[in-house]
Backbone as CSV, one residue per row, in Angstrom:
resi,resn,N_x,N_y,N_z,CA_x,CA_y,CA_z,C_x,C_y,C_z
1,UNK,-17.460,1.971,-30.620,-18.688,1.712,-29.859,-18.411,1.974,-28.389
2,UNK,-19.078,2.652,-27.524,-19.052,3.043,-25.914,-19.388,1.835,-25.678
3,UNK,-18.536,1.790,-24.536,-17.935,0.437,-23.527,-19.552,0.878,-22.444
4,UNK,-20.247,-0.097,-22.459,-21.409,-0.002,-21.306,-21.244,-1.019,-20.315
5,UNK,-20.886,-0.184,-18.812,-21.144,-1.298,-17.821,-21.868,-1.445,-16.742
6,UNK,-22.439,-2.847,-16.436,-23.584,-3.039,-15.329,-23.025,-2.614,-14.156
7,UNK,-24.185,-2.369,-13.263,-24.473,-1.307,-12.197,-23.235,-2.268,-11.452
8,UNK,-22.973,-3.624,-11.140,-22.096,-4.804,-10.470,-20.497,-4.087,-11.155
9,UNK,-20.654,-4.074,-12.121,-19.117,-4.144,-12.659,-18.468,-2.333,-12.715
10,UNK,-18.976,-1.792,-12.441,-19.446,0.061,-12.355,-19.038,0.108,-10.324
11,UNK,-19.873,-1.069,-9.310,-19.662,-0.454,-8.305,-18.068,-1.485,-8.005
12,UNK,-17.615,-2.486,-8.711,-16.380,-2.732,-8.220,-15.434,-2.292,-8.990
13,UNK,-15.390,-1.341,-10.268,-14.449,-0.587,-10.777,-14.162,0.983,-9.413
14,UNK,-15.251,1.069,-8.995,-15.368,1.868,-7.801,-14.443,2.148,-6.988
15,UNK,-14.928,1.190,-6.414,-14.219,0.268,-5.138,-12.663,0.008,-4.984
16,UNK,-12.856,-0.813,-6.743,-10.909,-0.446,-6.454,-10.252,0.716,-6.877
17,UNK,-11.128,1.829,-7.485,-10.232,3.189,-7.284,-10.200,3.864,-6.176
18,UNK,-11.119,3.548,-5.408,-11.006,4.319,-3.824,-9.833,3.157,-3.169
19,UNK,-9.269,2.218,-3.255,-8.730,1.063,-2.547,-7.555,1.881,-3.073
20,UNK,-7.113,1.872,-4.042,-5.799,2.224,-5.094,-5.896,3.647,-4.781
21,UNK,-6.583,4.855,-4.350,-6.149,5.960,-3.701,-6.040,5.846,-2.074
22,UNK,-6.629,5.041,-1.476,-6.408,5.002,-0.024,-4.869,4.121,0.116
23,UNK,-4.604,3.433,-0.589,-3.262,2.933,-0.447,-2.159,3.754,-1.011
24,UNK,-2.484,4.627,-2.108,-1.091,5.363,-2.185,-1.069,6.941,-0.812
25,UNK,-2.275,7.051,-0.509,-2.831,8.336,0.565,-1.706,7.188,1.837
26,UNK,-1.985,6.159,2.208,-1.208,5.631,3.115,-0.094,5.499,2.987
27,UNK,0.669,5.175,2.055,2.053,4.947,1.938,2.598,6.256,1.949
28,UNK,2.009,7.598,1.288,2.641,8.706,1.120,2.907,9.064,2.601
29,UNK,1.865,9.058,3.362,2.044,9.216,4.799,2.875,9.047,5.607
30,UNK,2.695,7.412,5.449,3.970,6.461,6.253,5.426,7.014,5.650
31,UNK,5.578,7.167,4.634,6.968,7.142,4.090,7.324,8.756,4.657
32,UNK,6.287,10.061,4.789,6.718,11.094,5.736,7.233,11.130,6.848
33,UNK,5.825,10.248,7.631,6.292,10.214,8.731,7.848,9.334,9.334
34,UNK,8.159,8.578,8.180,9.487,7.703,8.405,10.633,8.522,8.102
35,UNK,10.563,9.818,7.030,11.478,10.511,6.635,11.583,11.438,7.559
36,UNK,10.758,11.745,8.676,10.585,12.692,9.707,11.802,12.271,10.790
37,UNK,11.502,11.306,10.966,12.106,10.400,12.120,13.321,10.199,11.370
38,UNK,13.931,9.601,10.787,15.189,9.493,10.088,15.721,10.823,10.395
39,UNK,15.187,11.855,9.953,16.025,12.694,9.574,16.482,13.458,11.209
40,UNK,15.258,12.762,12.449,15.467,13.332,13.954,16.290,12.669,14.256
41,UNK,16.652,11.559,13.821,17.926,10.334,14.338,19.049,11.069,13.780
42,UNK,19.035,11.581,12.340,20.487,12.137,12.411,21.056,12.794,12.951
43,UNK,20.011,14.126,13.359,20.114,15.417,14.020,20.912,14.983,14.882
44,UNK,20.378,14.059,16.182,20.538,13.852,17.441,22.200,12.937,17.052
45,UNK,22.135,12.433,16.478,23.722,11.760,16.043,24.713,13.256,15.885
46,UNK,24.070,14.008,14.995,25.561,14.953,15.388,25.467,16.140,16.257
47,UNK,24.201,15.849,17.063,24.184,16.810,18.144,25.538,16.964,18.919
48,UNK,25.982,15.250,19.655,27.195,15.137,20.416,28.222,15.705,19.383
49,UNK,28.934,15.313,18.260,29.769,15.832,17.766,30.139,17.870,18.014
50,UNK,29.008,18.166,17.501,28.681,19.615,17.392,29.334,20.297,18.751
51,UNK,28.557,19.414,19.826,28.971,20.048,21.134,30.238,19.600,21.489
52,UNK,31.044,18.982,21.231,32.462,18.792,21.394,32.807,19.671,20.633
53,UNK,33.004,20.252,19.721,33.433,21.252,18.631,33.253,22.654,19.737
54,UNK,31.864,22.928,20.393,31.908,24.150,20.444,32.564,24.078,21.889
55,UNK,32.631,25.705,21.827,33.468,26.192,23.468,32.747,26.446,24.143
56,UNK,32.582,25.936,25.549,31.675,26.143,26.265,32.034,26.622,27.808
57,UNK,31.265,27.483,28.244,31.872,28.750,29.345,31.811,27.598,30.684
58,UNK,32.380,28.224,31.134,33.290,27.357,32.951,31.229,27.610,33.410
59,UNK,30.540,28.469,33.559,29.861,28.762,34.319,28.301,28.299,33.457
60,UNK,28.664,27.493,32.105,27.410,27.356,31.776,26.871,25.829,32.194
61,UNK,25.409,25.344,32.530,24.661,23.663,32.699,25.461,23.493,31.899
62,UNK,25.855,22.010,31.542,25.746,20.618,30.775,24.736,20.425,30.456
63,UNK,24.644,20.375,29.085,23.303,19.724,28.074,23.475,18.605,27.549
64,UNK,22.599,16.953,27.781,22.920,16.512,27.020,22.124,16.229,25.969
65,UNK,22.199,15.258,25.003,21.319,14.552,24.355,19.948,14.474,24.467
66,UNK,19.829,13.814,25.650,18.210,13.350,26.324,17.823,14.852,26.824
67,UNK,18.806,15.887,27.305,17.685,16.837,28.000,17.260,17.578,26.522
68,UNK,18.208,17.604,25.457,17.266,18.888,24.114,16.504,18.178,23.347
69,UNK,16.517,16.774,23.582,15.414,15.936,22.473,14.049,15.707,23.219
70,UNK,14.712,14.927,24.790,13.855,14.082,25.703,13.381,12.819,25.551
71,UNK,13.193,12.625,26.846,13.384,10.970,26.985,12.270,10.453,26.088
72,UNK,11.254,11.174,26.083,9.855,10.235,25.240,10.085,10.566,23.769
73,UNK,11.239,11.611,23.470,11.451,11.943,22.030,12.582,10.814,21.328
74,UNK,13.195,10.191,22.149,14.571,9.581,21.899,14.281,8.358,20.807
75,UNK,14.508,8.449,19.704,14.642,7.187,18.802,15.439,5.703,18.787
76,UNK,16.252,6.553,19.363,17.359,5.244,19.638,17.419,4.483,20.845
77,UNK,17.827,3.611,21.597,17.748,3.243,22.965,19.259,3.280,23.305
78,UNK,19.194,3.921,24.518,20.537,4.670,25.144,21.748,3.373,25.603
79,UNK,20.878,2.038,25.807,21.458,0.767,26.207,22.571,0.203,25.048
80,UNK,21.568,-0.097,24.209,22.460,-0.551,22.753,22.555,0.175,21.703
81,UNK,22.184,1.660,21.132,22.145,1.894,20.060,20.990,1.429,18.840
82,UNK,20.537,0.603,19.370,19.765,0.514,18.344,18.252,0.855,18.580
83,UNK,17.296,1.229,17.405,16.352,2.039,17.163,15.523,1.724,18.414
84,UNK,14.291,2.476,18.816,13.346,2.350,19.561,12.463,2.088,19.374
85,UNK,11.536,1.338,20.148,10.095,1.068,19.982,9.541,1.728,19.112
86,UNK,9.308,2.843,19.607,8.688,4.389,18.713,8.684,4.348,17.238
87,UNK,10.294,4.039,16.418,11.076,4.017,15.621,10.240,2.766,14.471
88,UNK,10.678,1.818,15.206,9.771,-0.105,14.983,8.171,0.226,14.540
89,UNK,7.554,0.946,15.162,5.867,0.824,14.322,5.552,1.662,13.210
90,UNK,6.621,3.051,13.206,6.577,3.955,12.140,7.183,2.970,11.109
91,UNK,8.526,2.634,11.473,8.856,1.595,9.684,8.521,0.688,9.615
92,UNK,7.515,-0.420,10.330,7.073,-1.342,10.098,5.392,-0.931,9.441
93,UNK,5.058,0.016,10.017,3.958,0.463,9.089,4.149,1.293,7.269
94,UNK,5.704,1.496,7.352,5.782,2.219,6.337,6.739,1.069,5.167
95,UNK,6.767,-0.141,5.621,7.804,-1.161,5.285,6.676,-2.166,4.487
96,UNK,5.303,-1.954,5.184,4.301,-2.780,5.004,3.936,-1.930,3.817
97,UNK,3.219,-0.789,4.000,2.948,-0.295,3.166,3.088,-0.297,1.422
98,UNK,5.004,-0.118,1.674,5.527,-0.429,0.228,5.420,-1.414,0.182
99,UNK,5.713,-2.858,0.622,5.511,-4.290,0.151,4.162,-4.531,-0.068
100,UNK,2.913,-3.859,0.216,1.900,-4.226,-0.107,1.922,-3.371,-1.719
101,UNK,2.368,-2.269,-2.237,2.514,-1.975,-3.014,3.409,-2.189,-4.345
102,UNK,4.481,-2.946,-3.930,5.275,-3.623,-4.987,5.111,-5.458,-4.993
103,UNK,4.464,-5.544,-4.063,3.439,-7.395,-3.960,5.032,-7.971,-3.535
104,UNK,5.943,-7.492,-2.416,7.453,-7.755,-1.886,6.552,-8.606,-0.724
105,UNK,7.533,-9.303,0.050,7.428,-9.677,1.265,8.006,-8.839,2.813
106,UNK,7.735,-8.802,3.395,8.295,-8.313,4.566,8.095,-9.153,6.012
107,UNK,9.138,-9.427,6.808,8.563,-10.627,7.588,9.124,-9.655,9.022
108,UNK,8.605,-9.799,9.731,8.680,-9.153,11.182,9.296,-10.338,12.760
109,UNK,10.419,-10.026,13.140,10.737,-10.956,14.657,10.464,-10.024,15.572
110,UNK,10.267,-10.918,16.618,10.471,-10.612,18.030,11.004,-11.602,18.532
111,UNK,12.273,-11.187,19.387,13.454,-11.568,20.410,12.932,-11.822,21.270
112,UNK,13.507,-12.797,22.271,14.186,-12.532,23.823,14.811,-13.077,24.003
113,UNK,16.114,-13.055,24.863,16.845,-13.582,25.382,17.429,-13.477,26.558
114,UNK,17.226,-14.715,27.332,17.821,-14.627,28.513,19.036,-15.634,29.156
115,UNK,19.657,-14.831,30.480,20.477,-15.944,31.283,19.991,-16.821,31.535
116,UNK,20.374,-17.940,32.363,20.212,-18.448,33.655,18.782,-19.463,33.572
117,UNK,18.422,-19.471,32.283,17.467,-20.251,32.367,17.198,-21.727,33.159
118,UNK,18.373,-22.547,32.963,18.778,-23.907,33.313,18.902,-23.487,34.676
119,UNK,19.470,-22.864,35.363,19.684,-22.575,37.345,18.142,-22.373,37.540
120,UNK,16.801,-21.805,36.943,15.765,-21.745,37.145,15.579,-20.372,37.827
121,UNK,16.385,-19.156,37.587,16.407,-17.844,37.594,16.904,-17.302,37.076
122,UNK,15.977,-17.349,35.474,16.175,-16.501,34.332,16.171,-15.020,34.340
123,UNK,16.955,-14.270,33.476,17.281,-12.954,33.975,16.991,-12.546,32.322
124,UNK,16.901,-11.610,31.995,17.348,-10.793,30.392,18.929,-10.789,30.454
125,UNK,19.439,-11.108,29.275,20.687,-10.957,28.765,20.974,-9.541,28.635
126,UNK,22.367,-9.443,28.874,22.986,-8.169,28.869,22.322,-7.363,27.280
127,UNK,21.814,-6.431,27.282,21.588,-6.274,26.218,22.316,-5.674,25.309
128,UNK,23.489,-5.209,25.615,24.854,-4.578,24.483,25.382,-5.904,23.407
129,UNK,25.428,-6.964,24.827,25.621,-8.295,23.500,24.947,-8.564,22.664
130,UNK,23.392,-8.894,23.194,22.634,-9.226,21.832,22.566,-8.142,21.120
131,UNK,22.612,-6.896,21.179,22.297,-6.002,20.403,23.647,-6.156,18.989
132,UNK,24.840,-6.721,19.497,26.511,-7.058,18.877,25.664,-8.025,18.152
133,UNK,25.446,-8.446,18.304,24.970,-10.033,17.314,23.571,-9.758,16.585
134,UNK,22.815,-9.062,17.070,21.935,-8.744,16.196,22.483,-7.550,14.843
135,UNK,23.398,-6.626,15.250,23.902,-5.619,14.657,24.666,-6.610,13.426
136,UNK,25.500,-7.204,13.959,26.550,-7.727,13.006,25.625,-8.920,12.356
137,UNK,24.522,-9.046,12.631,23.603,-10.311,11.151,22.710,-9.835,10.220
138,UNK,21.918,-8.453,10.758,21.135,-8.048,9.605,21.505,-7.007,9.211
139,UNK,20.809,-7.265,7.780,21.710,-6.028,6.606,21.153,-4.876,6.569
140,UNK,21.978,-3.752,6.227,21.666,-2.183,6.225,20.044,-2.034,6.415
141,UNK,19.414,-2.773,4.986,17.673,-2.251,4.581,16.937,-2.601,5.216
142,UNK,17.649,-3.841,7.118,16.430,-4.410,7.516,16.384,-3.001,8.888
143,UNK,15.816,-3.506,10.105,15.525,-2.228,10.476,15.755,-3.151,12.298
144,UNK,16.569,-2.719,12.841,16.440,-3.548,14.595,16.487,-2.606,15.488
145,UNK,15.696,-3.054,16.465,14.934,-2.292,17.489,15.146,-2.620,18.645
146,UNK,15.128,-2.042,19.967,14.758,-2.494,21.538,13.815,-2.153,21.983
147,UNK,12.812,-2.842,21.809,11.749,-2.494,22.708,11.164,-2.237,23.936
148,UNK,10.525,-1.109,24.541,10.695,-0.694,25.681,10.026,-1.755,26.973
149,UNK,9.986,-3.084,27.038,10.033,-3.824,27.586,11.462,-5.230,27.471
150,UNK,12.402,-4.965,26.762,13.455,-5.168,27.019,14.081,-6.156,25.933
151,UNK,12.716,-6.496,24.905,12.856,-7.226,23.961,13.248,-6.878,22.458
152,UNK,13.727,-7.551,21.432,13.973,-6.862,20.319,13.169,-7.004,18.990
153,UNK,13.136,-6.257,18.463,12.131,-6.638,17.377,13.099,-6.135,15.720
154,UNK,12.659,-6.482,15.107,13.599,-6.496,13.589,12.367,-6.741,12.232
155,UNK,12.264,-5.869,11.361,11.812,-5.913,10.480,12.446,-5.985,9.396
156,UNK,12.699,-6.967,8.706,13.381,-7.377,7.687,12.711,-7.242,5.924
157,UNK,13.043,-6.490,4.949,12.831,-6.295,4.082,12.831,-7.378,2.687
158,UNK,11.930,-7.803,2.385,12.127,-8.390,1.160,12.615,-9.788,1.668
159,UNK,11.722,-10.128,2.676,12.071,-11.862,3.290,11.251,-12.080,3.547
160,UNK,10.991,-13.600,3.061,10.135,-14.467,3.390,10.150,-15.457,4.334
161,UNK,9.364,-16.034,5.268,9.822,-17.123,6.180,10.590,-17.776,5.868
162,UNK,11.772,-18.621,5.251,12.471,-19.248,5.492,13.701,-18.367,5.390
163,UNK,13.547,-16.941,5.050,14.493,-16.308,5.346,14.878,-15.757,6.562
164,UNK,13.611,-15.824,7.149,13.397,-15.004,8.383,14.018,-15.806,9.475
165,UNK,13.333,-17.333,8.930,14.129,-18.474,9.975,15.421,-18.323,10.437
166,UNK,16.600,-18.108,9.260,17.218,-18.364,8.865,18.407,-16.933,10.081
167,UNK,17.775,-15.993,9.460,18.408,-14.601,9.853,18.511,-14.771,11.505
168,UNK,17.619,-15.696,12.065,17.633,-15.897,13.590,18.494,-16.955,13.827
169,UNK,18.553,-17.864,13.221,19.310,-18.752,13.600,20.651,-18.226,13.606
170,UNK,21.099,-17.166,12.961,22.282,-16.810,12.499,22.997,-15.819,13.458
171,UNK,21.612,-15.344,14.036,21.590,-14.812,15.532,22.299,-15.378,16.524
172,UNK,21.279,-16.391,16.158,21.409,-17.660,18.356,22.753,-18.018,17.885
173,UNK,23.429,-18.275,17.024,24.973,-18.807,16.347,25.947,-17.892,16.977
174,UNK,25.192,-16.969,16.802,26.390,-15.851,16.894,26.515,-15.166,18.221
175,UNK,25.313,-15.495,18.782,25.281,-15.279,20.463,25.631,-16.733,21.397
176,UNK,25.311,-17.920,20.607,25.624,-18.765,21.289,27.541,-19.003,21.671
177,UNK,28.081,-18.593,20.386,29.674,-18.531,20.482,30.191,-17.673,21.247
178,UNK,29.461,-16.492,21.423,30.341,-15.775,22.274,29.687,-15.917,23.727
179,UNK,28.658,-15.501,23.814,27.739,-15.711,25.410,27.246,-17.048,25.063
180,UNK,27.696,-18.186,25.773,27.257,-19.512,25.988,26.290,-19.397,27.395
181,UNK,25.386,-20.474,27.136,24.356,-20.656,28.377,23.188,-19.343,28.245
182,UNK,23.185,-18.852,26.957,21.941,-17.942,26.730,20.906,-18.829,26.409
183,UNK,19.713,-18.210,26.464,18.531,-19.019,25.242,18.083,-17.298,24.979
184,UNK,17.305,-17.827,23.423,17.060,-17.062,22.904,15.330,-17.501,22.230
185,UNK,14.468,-16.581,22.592,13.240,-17.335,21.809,12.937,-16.162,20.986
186,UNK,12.349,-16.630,19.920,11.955,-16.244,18.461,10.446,-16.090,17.950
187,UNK,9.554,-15.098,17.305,8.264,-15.260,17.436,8.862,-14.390,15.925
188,UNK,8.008,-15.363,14.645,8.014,-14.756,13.496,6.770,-14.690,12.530
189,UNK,6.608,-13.516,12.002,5.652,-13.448,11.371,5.542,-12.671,9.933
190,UNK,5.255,-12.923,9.055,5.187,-12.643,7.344,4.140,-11.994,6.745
191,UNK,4.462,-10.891,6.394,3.610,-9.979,5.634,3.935,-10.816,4.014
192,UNK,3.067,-11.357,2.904,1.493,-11.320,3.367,1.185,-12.670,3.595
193,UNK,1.760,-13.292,4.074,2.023,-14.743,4.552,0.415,-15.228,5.429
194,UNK,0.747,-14.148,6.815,0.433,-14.203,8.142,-0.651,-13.218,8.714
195,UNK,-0.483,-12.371,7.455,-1.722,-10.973,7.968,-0.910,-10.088,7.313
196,UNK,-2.302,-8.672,7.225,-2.224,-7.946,6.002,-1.830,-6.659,6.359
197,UNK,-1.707,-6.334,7.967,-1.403,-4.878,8.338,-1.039,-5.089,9.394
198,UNK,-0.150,-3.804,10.020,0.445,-3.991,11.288,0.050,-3.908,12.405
199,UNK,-1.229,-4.258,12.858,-1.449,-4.582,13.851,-1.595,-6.265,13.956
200,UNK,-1.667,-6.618,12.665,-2.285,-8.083,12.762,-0.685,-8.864,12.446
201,UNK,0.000,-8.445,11.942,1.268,-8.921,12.133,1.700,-8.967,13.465
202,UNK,1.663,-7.847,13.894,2.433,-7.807,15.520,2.224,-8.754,16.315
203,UNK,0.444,-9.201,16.697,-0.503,-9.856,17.259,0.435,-11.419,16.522
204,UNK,0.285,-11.468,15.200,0.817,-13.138,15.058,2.180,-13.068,15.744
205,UNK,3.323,-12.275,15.668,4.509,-12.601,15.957,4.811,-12.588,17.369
206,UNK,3.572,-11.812,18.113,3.682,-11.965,19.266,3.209,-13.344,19.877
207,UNK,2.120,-13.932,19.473,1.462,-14.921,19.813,3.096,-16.330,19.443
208,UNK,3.219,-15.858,18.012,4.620,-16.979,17.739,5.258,-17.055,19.212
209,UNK,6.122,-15.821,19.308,6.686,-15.355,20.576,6.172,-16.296,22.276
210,UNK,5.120,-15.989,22.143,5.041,-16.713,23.130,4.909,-18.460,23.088
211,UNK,4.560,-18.815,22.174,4.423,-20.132,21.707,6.170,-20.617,22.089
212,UNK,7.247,-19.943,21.668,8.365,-20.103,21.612,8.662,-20.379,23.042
213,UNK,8.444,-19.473,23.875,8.536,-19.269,25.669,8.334,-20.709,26.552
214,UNK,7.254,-21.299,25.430,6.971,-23.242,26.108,8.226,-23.573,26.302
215,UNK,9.061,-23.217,25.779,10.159,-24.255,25.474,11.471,-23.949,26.419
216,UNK,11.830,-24.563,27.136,13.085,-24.496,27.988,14.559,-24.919,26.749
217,UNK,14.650,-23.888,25.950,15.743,-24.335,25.016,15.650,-23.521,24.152
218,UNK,16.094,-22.705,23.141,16.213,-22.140,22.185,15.319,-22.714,21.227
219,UNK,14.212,-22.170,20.838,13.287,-22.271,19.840,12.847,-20.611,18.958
220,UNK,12.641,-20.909,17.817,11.742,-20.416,16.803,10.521,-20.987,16.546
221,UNK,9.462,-19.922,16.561,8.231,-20.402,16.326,7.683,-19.576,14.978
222,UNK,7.032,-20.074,14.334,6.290,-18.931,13.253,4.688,-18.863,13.211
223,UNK,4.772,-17.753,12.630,3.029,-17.806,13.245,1.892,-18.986,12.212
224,UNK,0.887,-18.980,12.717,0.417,-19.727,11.678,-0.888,-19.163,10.983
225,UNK,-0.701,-19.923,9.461,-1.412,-19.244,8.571,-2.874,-19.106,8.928
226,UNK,-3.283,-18.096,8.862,-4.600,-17.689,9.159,-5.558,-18.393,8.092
C-alpha cells in the first residue's frame, strides 16, 4: 500500500533534507578550506629548510619566510609558533562543523595572561612562556592559537566543560611553577552546550572571558547556558 503524507509531515520531511544537504555542503567546505591551510603551514615549514640546502650567490637579496608568503598570509605567529588568528576561525568553524555532525562535543578557550597584576601595572606575559605551557598541555587533535591582539585561544576536540575546565587549570599549574606572580584568566565555552555556531560560541567565550577579568586572581569562567 503507498505510504500517503499530509501537506505538515511532506513540508518537514522537506525541511530536513535541505538541513541534511546544507550541513554536509558546509562541512565539505570547511574541511577544504582547513586542508588548504594545513597544507600552506607545511609548505612554509620547509620553506626554511629548502633554503639552507640551496646555494645562494654572494650578490643575490635575502628572502625570508614573511617576504614569499607575507605578513597577512602567515598562519603561524612569528612570537611563539603557534597557529594564528586566521588559522583559529577556519578550524573552529570546521571543528564545529564535524561535531555537529557526529553529535561530539567541542569546547572553545580564550586566554590571557598577565604580569604585574598585584604592583597595579599589569603587562601581557612573555608570550614564548605561555605559549611552553600551553604547547606542552594540549594534545595533538586540539588546535592553539595567538591571537592578533595578544591573547590565546584553543579549540579542543571532543571535550566537554569539565574537560575544558580542567585542560586550563593544567595550564595556570604549569605556568604558575615556572613563571610565578602570573595570573591567567580563562573564558570557556561548549559547542553544543553554549551555542550552535561559531560566531555564537566566540561571543559566549568571549563574554566568559571577560567575566573572568573581574577578578584580581586567576579565575575561569564558563559561559552560561543560553
Amino acid at each position: 500500500m503507498p505510504v500517503v503524507f499530509s501537506g505538515a509531515a511532506l513540508a518537514v520531511a522537506v525541511v530536513a533534507v535541505a538541513v541534511a544537504v546544507w550541513a554536509r555542503r558546509d562541512l565539505t567546505r570547511t574541511r577544504r578550506e582547513l586542508q588548504e591551510l594545513e597544507g600552506r603551514v607545511e609548505e612554509q615549514e620547509r620553506r626554511p629548510a629548502e633554503a639552507a640546502l640551496a646555494p645562494a650567490a654572494d650578490d643575490s637579496p635575502a628572502v625570508t619566510v614573511v617576504d614569499a608568503v607575507g605578513d597577512a598570509d602567515l598562519l603561524t605567529d612569528s612570537a611563539t609558533g603557534l597557529f594564528s588568528e586566521s588559522y583559529f576561525r577556519v578550524a573552529l568553524e570546521a571543528r564545529i562543523s564535524a561535531a555537529r555532525r557526529h553529535l561530539r562535543p567541542v569546547a572553545v578557550v580564550l586566554l590571557e595572561v598577565v604580569d604585574g597584576l598585584n604592583t597595579g601595572l599589569p603587562r601581557p606575559a612573555k608570550p614564548e612562556a605561555v605559549a611552553a605551557g600551553v604547547r606542552e598541555t594540549v594534545r595533538d587533535a586540539d588546535t592553539a592559537c595567538r591571537m592578533e591582539d595578544g591573547r590565546y585561544g584553543l579549540v579542543l576536540e571532543d571535550t566537554p566543560e569539565n574537560g575544558a575546565i580542567w585542560t586550563v587549570e593544567r595550564i595556570r599549574r604549569r605556568l604558575s611553577e615556572h613563571a610565578p606572580g602570573q595570573t591567567l584568566w580563562a573564558g570557556v565555552a561548549c559547542y553544543p552546550a553554549h551555542a550552535f555556531d561559531t560566531d555564537e560560541i566566540l561571543q559566549q567565550a568571549e563574554a566568559a572571558l571577560e567575566a573572568a577579568r573581574e577578578w584580581r586572581q586567576d579565575r575561569i569562567e564558563v559561559a552560561t547556558t543560553p
